[in-house]
N, C-alpha and C positions, 0 to 999 in steps of 0.2 A: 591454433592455440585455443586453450578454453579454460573455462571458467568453473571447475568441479560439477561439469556437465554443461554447461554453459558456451553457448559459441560466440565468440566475440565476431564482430560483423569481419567482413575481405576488407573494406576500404578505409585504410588506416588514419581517415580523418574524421571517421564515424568511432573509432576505438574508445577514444574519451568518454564518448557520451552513454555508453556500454557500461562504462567501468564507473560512470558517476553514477549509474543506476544501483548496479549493484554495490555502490559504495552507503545511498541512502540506504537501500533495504539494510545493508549491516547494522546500522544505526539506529533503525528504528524497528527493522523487523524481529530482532532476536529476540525480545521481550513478547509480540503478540504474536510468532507459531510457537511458541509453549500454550498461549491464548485460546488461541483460532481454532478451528477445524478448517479443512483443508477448504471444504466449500465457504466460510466466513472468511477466509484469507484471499480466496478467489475474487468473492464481492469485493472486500477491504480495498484489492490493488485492482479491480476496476472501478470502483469510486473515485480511487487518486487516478487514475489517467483518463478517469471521464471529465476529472474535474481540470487538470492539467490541460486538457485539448479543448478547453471550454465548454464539452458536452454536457458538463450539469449547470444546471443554470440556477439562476437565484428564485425564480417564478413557484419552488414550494420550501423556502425557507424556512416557516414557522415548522413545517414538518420534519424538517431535517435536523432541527433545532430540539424539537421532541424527542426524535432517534439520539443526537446524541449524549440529549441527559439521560433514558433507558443505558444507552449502554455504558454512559460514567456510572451508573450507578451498579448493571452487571461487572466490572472492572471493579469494583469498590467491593464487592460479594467475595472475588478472588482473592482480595488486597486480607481477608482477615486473618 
């Protein structure tokens, strides 16, 4: 079975956690790939699972903090 290309994993107690993914993206992703370019989109959802698996860490916050008033403020460019 799949997922409009999408393979949902064999072991059907991993299924859920397939379908919650692609349930977030529904929810927040349809707004930013009209957004994105395919490569910002790339970054975007490795950000959120670097940040999910604890790989990004807090050690350059003031920077990240910087980035993303830049891109509330690219997003606000969009918004006129």
């Amino acid at each position: 079975m799949s997922i409009k290309g999408g393979q949902l994993p064999s072991d059907d107690a991993m299924k859920p956690f397939y379908v919650l993914g692609v349930n977030i993206a529904l929810q927040v992703g349809s707004e930013l790939k009209t957004m994105l370019s395919k490569e910002e989109l790339d970054l975007c959802i490795k950000g959120f699972t670097d940040s999910m698996t604890g790989a990004a860490g807090d050690e350059k916050g003031e920077e990240m903090f910087q980035c993303c008033v830049q891109l509330v403020k690219i997003i606000n460019l969009f918004a006129l």
